[in-house]
C-alpha angles and dihedrals in degrees: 000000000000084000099059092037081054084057101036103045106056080056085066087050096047092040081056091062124082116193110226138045124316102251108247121167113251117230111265123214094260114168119221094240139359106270083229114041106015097238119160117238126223133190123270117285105161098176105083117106116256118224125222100272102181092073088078084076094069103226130123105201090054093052089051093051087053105052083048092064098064094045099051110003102121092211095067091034078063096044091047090049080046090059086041091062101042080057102055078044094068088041089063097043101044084057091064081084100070137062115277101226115190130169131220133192133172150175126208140173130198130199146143149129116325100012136073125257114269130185122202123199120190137156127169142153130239129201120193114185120182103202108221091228097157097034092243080140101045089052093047080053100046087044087051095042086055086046097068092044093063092046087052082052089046085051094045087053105045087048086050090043094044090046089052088041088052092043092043094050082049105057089040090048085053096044082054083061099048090050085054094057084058102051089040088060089035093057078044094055096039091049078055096043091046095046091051092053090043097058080040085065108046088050085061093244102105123044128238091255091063088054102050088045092054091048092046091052088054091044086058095052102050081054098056088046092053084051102057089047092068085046089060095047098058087045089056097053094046086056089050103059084034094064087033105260131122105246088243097064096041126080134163125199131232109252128174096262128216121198123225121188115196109236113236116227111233092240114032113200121261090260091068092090095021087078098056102131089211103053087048087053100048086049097057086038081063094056084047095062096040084055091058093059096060087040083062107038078056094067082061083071134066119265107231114204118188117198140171139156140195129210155146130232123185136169089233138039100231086065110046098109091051118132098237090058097059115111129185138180135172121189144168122213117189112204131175141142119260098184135031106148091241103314096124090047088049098051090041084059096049092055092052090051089050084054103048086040089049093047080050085050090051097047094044082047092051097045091043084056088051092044088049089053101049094042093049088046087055100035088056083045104048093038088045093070086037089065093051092052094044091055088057091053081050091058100038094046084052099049080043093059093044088050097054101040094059095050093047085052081058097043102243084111141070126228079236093066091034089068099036093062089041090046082050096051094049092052094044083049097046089049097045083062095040092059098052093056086055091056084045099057091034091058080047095060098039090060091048089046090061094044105273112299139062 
């Protein structure tokens, strides 16, 4: 009995080892502050629960597209088997650790020419265990366990990309629309314009040249009218497989659309950055990878496999189960490699280099959030003033066009003036919408920067 507790129990000791370094996360280049906004910056901690930001944008229809997109987009419905997947894959390999018990049972009969029949009867089961001495399997299991996690980050960021692609292909849907309403008053406003000139004309107090180019200039607007319609349409059916549908089966109205802008607080809390999917995943890439360096520094040690069975055999089947039938053997078996011409070095040293490449993939990761943080802050500030100067050249190209047009109706004016104000006006329009759907898509990203949530 002393003498199997002396083998046995240096085999717990040894099961209690695991060959490679000890995974740690490396420091990461994290500034005090944003250089725009001041914010304080915090480490990755990717596990608190993200709340449904686009609701801070006020609109119904968008918040039903959204929750839409969890529920039937394909692409997430991919990403979520994928973590599926990554979790069974833990499963298997956590069961590496235990015995593998089978069972076996058979029935022959033997005759021929010359001998006399005979019938043998025999069932048994067998147990294998390979001991993880070395931790080669605990290491397989720690690298699969990080794994998941890093899917779980992977799903966590398709469902946050897939939400901002579906907001930002609204509002620009809906800026199309807006856009629309422009070019619709504008077509209004030129078919007055061209009718006017046309009446002028035939009172002989205007020329032909002022009639064709009053026709041409509505012309150019009903193009463009016909042009933004196939924009929409395209939007629309973006909108349509993002949210699951065929496009055929998927239409949204046009609706008179307010912006709203989210404000942003002058000094956001440390959990902003913290959420980012991506950083979360890079981080658990990296374990992974510091997992596959003891798995192979492992392969440097024996396997010892430890077996045994137990079983009956009888001539007959009534007596099977006799006493006298049953069998039983244990055994051990040590095997390792004692030459490989460099092979295990070889693999050992490639897992280091995964290691050191995935800890330069987290730190790129890490600095790209903060970049993206920093571009999309400027890009709502900037555009921001923008916005208000823009909505001084509006004003002043509509109280332009008043202005000439009357005098044209008086004839102190030419039809040459007339379009060019009016020219003027539609571009400062056009490019008063576009820029709020540049604030729009730029509040979009910067959500979607910080994780996901304000």
């Amino acid at each position: 009995m002393n003498l199997r507790l002396s083998l046995v129990f240096p085999l717990f000791l040894l099961a209690a080892c695991a060959v490679g370094p000890d995974y740690s996360k490396p420091d990461a280049p994290v500034p005090p502050a944003f250089k725009e906004a001041g914010w304080k910056v915090a480490e990755p901690k990717d596990t608190a629960p993200k709340g449904k930001w686009w609701e801070v944008y006020g609109d119904p229809v968008l918040n039903s597209l959204v929750e839409q997109v969890e529920v039937s987009n394909f692409t997430l419905k991919s990403a979520e088997a994928r973590y599926r997947q990554a979790r069974a894959a833990v499963d298997a390999a956590r069961s590496q650790l235990y015995p593998d018990i089978g069972y076996r049972a058979g029935a022959t009969r033997v005759d021929g020419r010359n001998r006399d029949l005979v019938d043998s009867y025999s069932a048994g089961l067998d147990a294998g265990w390979v001991p993880d001495l070395w931790g080669r399997i605990r290491r397989n299991v720690e690298a699969n366990r990080a794994a998941e996690e890093a899917s779980a980050a992977d799903l966590a960021g398709a469902k946050l990309a897939l939400q901002a692609q579906l907001a930002t292909t609204y509002f620009s849907l809906r800026v199309t629309d807006a856009g629309r309403v422009i070019l619709d008053d504008t077509v209004k406003a030129f078919q007055t314009n061209y009718d006017l000139t046309q009446n002028r004309y035939r009172a002989g107090v205007a020329a032909k040249a002022d009639v064709v180019q009053s026709q041409q200039q509505l012309l150019s607007v009903q193009s463009q009218v016909l042009d933004i319609r196939a924009s929409r349409a395209s939007l629309e059916h973006a909108i349509a497989v993002l949210i699951g549908k065929a496009p055929a089966d998927f239409t949204l109205e046009q609706i008179p659309f307010k912006a709203r802008l989210p404000d942003i607080p002058v000094g956001l809390p440390t959990t902003l950055l913290e959420r980012r999917p991506d950083i979360a995943a890079a981080e658990r890439r990296m374990a992974v990878a510091n997992a596959q360096i003891g798995i192979a520094q492992a392969a440097y040690f024996p396997d010892l496999t430890l077996s045994a069975s137990a079983g009956t055999a009888s001539a007959t089947l009534g007596k099977l189960f006799d006493a006298q039938g049953l069998v039983w053997s244990v055994g051990a078996q040590l095997a390792g490699t004692l030459f490989d011409f460099g092979a295990r070095s070889a693999q050992v040293e490639s897992a280091r280099a995964g290691y050191d490449a995935s800890v330069s993939d987290y730190r790129s990761t890490v600095l790209t959030g903060f970049q993206e943080v920093e571009d999309n802050l400027a890009t709502i500030h900037w555009l921001g003033e923008a916005a208000v100067v823009q909505e001084q050249a509006v004003r002043a190209a509509r109280e332009s066009v008043a202005l000439t047009v009357n005098q044209y109706k008086a004839g102190t004016a030419s039809f040459l003036a007339v379009a060019l104000v009016q020219a003027s006006q539609l571009s400062e329009e056009r490019t008063m919408v576009q820029l709020m759907g540049r604030q729009l898509s730029a509040s979009v990203a910067l959500i979607r920067s910080i994780g996901g949530e304000w």
